[in-house]
C-alpha positions as CSV (number, residue, x, y, z in Angstrom):
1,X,-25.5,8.8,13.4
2,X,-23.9,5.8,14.1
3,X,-27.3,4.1,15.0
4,X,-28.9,5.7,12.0
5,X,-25.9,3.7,9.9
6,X,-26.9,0.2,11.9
7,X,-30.2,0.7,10.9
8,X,-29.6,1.4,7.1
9,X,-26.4,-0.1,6.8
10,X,-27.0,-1.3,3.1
11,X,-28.4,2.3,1.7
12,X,-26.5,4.8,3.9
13,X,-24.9,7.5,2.0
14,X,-23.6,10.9,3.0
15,X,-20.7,12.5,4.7
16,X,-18.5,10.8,7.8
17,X,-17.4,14.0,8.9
18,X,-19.4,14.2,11.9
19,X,-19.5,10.5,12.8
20,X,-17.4,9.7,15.8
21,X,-17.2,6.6,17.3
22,X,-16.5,2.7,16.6
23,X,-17.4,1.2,12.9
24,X,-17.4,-2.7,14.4
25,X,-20.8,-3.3,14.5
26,X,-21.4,-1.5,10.6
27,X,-22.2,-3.5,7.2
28,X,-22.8,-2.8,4.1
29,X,-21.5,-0.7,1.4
30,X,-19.7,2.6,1.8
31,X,-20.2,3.7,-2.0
32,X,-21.3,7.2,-1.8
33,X,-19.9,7.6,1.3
34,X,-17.7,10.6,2.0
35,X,-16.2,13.2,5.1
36,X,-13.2,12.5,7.2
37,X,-12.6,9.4,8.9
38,X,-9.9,10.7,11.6
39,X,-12.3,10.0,14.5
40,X,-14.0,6.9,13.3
41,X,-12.5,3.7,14.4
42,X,-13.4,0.0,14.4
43,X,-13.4,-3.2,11.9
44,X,-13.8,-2.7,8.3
45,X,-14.3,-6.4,8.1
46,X,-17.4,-6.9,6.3
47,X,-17.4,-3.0,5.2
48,X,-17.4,-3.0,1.6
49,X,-18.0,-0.1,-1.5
50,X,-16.1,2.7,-2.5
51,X,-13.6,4.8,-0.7
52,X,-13.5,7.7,-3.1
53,X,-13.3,11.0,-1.7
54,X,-13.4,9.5,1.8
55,X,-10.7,11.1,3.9
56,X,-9.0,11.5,7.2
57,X,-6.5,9.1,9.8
58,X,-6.7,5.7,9.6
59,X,-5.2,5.2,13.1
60,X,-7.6,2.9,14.9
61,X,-9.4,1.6,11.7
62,X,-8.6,-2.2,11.6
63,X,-9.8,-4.6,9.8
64,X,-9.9,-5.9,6.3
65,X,-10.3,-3.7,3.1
66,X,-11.3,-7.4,0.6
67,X,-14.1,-5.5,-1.0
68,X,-13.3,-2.3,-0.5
69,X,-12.6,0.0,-3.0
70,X,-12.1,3.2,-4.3
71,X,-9.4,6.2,-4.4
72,X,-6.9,6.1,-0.9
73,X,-5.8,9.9,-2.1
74,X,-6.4,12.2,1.5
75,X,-6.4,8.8,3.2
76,X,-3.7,9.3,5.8
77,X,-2.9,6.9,9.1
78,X,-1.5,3.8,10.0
79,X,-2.3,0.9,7.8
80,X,-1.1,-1.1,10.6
81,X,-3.8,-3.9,12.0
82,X,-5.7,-3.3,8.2
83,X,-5.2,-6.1,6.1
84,X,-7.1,-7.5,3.0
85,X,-6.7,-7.1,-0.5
86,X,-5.8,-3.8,-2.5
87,X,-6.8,-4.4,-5.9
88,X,-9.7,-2.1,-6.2
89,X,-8.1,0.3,-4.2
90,X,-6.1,3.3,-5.9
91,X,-5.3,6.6,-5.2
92,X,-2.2,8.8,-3.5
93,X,-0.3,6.5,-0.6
94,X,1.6,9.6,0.6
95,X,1.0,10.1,4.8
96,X,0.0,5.9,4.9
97,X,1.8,4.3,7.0
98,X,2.3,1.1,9.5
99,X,2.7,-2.1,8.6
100,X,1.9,-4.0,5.3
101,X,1.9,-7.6,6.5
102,X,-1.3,-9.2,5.7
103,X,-2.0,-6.8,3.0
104,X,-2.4,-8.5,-0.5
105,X,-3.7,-7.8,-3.5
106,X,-2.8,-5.4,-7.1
107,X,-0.7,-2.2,-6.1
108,X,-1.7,-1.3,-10.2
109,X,-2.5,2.4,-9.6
110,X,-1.7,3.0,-6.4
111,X,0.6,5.7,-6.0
112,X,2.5,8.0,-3.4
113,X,5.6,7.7,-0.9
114,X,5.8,4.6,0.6
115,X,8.0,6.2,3.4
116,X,7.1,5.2,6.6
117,X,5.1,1.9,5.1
118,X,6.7,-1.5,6.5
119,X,6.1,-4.7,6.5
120,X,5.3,-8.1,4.4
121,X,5.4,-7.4,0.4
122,X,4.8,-11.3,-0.3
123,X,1.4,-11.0,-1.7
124,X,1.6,-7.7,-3.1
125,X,1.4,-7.5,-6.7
126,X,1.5,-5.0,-9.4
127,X,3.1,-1.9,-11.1
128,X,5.1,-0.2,-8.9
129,X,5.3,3.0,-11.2
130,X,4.3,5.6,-9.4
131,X,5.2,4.4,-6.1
132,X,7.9,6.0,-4.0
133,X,9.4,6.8,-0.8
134,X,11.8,4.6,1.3
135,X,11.6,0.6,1.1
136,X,13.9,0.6,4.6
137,X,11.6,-1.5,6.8
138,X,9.9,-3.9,3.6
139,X,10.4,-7.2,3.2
140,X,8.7,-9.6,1.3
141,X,8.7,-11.5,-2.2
142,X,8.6,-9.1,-5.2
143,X,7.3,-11.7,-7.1
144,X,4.6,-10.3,-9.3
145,X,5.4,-6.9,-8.5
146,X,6.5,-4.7,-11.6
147,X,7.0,-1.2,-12.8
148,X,9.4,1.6,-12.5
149,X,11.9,1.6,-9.7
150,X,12.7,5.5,-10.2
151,X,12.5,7.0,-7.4
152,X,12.0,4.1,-4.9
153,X,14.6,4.4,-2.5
154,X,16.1,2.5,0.5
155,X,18.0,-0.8,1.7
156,X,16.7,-3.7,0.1
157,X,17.9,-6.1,2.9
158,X,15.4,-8.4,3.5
159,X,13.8,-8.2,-0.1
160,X,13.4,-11.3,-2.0
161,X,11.9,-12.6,-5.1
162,X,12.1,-12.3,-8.9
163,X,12.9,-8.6,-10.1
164,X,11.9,-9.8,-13.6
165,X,9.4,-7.1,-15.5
166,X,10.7,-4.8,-12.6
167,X,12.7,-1.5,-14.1
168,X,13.8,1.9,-14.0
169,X,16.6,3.2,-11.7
170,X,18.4,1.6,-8.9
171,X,20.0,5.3,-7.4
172,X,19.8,5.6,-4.0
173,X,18.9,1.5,-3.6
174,X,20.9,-0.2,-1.1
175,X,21.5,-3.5,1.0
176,X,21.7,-6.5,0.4
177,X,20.7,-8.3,-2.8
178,X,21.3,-11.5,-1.9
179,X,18.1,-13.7,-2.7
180,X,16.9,-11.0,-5.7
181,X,17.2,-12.5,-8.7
182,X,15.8,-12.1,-12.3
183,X,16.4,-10.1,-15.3
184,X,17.7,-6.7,-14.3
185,X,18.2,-5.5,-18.6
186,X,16.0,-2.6,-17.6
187,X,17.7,-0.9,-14.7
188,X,20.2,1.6,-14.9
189,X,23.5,0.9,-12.3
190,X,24.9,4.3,-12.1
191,X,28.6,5.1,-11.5
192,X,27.2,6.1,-7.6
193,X,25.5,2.4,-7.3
194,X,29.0,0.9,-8.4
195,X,30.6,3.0,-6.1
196,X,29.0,2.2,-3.1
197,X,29.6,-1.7,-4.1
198,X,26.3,-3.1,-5.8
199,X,27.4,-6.2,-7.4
200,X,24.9,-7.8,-10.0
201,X,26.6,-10.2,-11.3
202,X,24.9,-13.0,-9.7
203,X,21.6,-11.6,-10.6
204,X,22.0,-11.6,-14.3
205,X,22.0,-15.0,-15.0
């Protein structure tokens, strides 16, 4: 199978199901493509086409998704060593996790819990609504990113960048906001936020 996708690595189509083994060597487009991708591993670099109804662990994929796209719903794994840009890319983020640094790109309709996801936010942009799960673990600019809040939960330490255009509910946000600024008119600081000591004042300027 694998030499069979070598060979007709710009017209393969059909299901991954069956296909074990590394995915270094392949190029070309994936559109069509479908089946589970728990036992295929290698570099996406150069892979490009669309990910809908392709499923499975990313564990061991590495790579970089620029040009892919496509729906991640069933995608599940460690988005650890895969980098590249998003925008493209939608579907259910619920059972992704590892590391965001050196992902970039549109989060715009991308959805799920972002428990368990980690890393670099800085070039991450896009509506957040959607999106939740625990931010523990994420740091990053949160420039460009907007949307709805409800429902993200976690410590903010070591988030920075403008909030403006970001809304929706701070309950069950904590840390430290020190370095998040911009125009906060849209969220909702409940009596439990003031309780716990969440001071805006320096944020809403």
């Amino acid at each position: 199978m694998i030499k069979k996708l070598k060979k007709e690595k710009e017209q393969y189509w059909g299901d991954l199901s069956e296909v074990k083994g590394d995915l270094s060597k392949v190029l070309g487009n994936l559109t069509g493509v479908r089946g589970d991708l728990t036992e295929v591993k290698g570099d996406l670099t150069e892979v490009r086409g669309d990910l809908s109804g392709v499923c499975g662990d990313l564990s061991g994929v590495k790579g970089n998704l620029t040009g892919v796209k496509g729906n991640l719903t069933g995608v599940k794994g460690d988005l650890t060593e895969v980098r590249g840009n998003l925008s493209g890319v939608k579907g259910d983020l619920s059972g992704v996790c590892g590391d965001l640094s050196g992902v970039k790109g549109d989060l715009t309709e991308v959805k799920g819990d972002l428990t368990e996801v980690k890393g670099d936010l800085t070039e991450v942009s896009g509506d957040l609504t959607g999106v939740w799960g625990d931010l523990t673990g994420v740091w990053g600019d949160l420039t460009g990113v907007s949307g709805d809040l409800t429902g993200v939960r976690g410590d903010l330490t070591g988030v920075r960048g403008d909030l403006t255009g970001v809304s929706g509910d701070l309950t069950g946000v904590s840390g430290d906001l020190t370095g998040v600024r911009g125009d906060l008119d849209d969220c909702e600081i409940t009596d439990e936020d003031r309780k716990r000591g969440i001071d805006i004042s320096e944020l809403i300027q």
